[in-house]
C-alpha positions as a LaTeX table, in Angstrom:
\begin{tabular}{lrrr}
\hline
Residue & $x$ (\AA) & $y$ (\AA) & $z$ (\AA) \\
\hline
Unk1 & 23.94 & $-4.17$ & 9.32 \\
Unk2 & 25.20 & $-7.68$ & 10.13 \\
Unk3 & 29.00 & $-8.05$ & 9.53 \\
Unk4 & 28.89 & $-10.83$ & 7.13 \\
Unk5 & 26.45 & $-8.55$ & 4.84 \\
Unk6 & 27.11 & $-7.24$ & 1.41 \\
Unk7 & 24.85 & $-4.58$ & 0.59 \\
Unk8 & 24.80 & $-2.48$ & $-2.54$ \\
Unk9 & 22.78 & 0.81 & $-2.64$ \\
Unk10 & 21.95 & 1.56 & $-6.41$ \\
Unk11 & 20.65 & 5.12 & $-6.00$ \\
Unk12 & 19.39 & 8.15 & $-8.29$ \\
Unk13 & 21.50 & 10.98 & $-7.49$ \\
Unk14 & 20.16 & 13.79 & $-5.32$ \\
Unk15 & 17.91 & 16.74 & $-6.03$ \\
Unk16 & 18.36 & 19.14 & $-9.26$ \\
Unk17 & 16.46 & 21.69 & $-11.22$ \\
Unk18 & 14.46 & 20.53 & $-13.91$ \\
Unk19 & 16.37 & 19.33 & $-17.46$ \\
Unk20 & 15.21 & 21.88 & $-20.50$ \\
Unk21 & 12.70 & 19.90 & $-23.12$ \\
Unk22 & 14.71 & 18.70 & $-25.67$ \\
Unk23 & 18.16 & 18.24 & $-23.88$ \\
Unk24 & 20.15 & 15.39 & $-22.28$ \\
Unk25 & 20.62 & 17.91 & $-19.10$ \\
Unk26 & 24.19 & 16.40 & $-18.82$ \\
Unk27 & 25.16 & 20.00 & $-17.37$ \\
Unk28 & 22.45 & 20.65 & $-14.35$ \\
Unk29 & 24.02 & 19.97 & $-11.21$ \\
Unk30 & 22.61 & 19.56 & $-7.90$ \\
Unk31 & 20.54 & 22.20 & $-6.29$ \\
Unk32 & 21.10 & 23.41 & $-2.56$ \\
Unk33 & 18.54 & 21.04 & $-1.48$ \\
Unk34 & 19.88 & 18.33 & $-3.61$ \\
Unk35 & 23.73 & 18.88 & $-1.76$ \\
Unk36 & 22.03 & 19.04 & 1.29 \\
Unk37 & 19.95 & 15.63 & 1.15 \\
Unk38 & 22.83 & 13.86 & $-0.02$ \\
Unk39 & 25.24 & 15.32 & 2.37 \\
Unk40 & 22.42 & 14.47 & 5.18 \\
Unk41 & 22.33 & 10.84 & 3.77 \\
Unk42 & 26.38 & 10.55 & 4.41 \\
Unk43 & 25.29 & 11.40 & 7.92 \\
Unk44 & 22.78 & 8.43 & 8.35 \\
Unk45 & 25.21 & 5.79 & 7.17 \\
Unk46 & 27.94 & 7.14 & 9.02 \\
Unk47 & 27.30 & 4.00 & 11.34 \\
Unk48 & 28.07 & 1.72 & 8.73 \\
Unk49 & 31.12 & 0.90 & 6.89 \\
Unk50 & 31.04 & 1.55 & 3.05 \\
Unk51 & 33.79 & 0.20 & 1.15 \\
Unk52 & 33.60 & 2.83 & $-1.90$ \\
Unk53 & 30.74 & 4.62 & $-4.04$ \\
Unk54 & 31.08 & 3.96 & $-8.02$ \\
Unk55 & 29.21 & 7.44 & $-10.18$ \\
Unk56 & 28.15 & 8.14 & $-13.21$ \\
Unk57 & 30.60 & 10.70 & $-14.63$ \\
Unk58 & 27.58 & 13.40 & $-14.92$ \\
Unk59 & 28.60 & 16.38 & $-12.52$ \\
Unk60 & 25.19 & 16.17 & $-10.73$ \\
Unk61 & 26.12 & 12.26 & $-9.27$ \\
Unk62 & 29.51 & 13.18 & $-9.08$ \\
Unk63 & 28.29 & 15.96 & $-6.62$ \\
Unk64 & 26.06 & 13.36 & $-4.91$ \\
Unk65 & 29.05 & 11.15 & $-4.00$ \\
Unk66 & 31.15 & 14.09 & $-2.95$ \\
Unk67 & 28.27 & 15.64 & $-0.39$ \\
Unk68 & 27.89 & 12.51 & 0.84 \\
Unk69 & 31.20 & 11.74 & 1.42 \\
Unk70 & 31.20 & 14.55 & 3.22 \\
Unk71 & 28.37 & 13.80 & 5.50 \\
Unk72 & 29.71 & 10.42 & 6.12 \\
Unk73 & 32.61 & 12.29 & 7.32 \\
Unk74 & 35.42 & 9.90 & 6.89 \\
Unk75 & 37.51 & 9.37 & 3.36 \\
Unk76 & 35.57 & 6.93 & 0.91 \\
Unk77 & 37.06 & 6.18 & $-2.74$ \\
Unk78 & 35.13 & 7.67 & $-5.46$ \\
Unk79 & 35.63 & 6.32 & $-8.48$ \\
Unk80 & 33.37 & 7.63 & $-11.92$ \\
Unk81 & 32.08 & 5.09 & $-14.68$ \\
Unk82 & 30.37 & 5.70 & $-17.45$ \\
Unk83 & 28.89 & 2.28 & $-16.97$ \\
Unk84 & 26.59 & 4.36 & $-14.75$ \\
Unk85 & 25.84 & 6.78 & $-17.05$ \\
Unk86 & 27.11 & 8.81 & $-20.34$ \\
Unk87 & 26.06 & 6.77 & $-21.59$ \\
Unk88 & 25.45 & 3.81 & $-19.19$ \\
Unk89 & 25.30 & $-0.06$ & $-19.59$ \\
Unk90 & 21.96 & $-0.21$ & $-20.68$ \\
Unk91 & 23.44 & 1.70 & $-24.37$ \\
Unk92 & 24.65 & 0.26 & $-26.85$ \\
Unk93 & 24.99 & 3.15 & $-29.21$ \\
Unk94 & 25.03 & 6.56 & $-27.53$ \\
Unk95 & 24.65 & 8.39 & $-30.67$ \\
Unk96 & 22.08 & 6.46 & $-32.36$ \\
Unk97 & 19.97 & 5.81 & $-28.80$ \\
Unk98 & 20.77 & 9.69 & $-27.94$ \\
Unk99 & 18.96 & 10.83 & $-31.24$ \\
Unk100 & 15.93 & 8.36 & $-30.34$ \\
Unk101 & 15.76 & 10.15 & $-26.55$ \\
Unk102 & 15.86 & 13.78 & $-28.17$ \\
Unk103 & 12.80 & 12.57 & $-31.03$ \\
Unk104 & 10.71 & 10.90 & $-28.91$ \\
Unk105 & 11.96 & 11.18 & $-25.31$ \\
Unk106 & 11.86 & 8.97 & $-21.66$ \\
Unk107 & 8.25 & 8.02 & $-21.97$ \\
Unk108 & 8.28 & 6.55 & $-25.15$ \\
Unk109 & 11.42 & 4.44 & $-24.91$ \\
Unk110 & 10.32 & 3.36 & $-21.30$ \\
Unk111 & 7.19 & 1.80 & $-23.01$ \\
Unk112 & 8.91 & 0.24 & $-25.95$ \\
Unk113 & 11.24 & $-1.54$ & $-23.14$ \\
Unk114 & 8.48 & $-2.45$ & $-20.97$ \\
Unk115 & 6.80 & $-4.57$ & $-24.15$ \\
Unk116 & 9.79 & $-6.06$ & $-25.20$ \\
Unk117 & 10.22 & $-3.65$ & $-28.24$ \\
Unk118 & 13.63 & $-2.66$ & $-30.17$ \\
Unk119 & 14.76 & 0.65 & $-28.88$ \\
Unk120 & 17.85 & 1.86 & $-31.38$ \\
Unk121 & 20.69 & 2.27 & $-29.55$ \\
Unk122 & 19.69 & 0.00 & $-26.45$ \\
Unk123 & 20.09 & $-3.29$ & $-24.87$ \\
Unk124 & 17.20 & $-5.60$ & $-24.62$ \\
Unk125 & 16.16 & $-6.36$ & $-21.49$ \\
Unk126 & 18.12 & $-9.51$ & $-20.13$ \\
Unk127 & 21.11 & $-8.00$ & $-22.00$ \\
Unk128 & 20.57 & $-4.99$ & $-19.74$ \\
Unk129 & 19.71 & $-6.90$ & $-17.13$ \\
Unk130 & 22.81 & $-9.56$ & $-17.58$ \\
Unk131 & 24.92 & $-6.32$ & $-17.80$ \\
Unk132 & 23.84 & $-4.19$ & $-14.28$ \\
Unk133 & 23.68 & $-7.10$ & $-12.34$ \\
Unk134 & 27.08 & $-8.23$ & $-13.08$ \\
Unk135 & 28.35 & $-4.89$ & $-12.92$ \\
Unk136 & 27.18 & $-4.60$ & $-9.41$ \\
Unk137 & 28.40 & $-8.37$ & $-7.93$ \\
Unk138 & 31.94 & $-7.81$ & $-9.43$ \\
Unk139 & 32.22 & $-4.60$ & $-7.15$ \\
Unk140 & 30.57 & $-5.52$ & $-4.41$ \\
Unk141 & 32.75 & $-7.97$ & $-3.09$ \\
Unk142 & 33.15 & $-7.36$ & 0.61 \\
Unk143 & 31.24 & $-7.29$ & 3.35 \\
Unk144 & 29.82 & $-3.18$ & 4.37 \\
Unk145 & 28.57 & $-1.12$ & 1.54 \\
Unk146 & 28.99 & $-0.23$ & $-1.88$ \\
Unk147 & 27.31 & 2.60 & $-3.37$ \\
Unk148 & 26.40 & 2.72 & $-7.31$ \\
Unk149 & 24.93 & 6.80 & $-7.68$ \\
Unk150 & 23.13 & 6.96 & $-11.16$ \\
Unk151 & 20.30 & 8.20 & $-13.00$ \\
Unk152 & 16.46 & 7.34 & $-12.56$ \\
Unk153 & 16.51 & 6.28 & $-16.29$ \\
Unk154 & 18.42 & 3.45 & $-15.57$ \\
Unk155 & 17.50 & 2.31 & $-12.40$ \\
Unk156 & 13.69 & 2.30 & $-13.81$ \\
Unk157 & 15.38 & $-0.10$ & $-16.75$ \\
Unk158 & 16.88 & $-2.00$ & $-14.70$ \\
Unk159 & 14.32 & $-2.51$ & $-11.70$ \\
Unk160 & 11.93 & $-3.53$ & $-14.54$ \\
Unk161 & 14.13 & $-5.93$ & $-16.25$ \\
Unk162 & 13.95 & $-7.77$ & $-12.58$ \\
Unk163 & 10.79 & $-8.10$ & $-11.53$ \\
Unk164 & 8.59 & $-6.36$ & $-14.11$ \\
Unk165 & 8.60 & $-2.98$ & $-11.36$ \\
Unk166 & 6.80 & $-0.60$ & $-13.14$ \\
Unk167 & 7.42 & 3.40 & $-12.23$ \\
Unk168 & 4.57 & 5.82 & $-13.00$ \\
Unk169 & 4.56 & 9.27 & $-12.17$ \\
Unk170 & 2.64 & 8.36 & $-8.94$ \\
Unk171 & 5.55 & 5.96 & $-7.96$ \\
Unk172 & 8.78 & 7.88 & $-9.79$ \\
Unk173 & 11.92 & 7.01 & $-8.23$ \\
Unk174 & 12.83 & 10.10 & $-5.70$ \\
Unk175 & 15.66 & 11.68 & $-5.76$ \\
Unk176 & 18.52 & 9.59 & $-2.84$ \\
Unk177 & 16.11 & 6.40 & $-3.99$ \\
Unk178 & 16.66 & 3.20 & $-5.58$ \\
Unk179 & 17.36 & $-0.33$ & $-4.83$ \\
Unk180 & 19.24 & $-1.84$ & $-1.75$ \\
Unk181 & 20.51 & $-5.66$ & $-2.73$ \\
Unk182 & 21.48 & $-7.29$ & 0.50 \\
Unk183 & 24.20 & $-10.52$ & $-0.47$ \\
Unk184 & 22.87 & $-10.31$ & $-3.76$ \\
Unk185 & 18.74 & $-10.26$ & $-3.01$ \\
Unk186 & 16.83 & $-7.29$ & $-3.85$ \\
Unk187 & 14.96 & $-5.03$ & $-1.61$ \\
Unk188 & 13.19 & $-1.64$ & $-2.59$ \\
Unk189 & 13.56 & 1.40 & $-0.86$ \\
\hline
\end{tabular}
């Protein structure tokens, strides 16, 4: 990492058991592999200064931040936003896009939003992607790294409200995965 870099890591939180059919999944926290991969990761940036990690309030990224943290080994400001998730910045109504998830679920609102459809409850997409992108420049504002743990729901959004990024089941965000911007350009990871 150069010194005069600002990079943001926008990453899907670490492993978990699978969410039940029918559920949000708000309660399943990380697994033992999931605490150790993101634990692990701390240890791989440990060489490089990051500045804070933002969460989503949901006890599995929460858990991310704090295993990382601890593989990082050094005191890093956690700080939880629901602008990350429950419900996120891509919602506009949590209720009303909530009930559309449970009906119909992922697959079907990920399609609507790829075609430029109305999903109730939900941002368009360059509302969604006005709102993420801003979101991450007015925290990353010095130079090391800021972390942004989420959900892959969002960061499949908001990667396609970018560049028209596509994810499949071939090519699903992994768990510890997501998008690196460095000084504001976007890489993949």
């Amino acid at each position: 990492m150069k010194e005069n870099e600002k990079i943001s890591l926008l990453l899907r939180h670490a492993d978990r058991d699978d969410i039940p059919q029918g559920s949000f999944g708000n309660e399943i926290l990380l697994n033992e592999k999931g605490k150790q991969n993101a634990q692990s990761f701390g240890e791989k940036l440990a060489v490089n200064k990051i500045n804070r990690i933002f969460t989503s309030p949901v006890g599995r990224c929460v858990q991310t931040a704090e295993f990382l943290v601890k593989g990082y080994g050094r005191s890093i400001e956690i700080i939880e936003t629901k602008a990350l998730g429950a419900p996120g910045l891509h919602i506009t109504d949590e209720k009303i896009a909530g009930e559309f998830y449970l009906q119909y679920g992922f697959d079907k609102m990920y399609q609507q939003f790829m075609k430029g459809e109305e999903i109730p409850g939900m941002t368009n997409i360059d509302e969604l992607n006005y709102r993420i992108t801003s979101f991450i420049k007015e925290n990353s504002t010095e130079n090391g790294t800021t972390i942004f743990i989420t959900h892959d729901m969002l960061i499949a959004f908001y990667h396609f409200s970018i560049n028209k990024k596509v994810y499949k089941k071939d090519n699903w965000i992994n768990y510890m995965t997501g998008l690196t911007f460095i000084n504001g350009r976007i890489y993949e990871r």
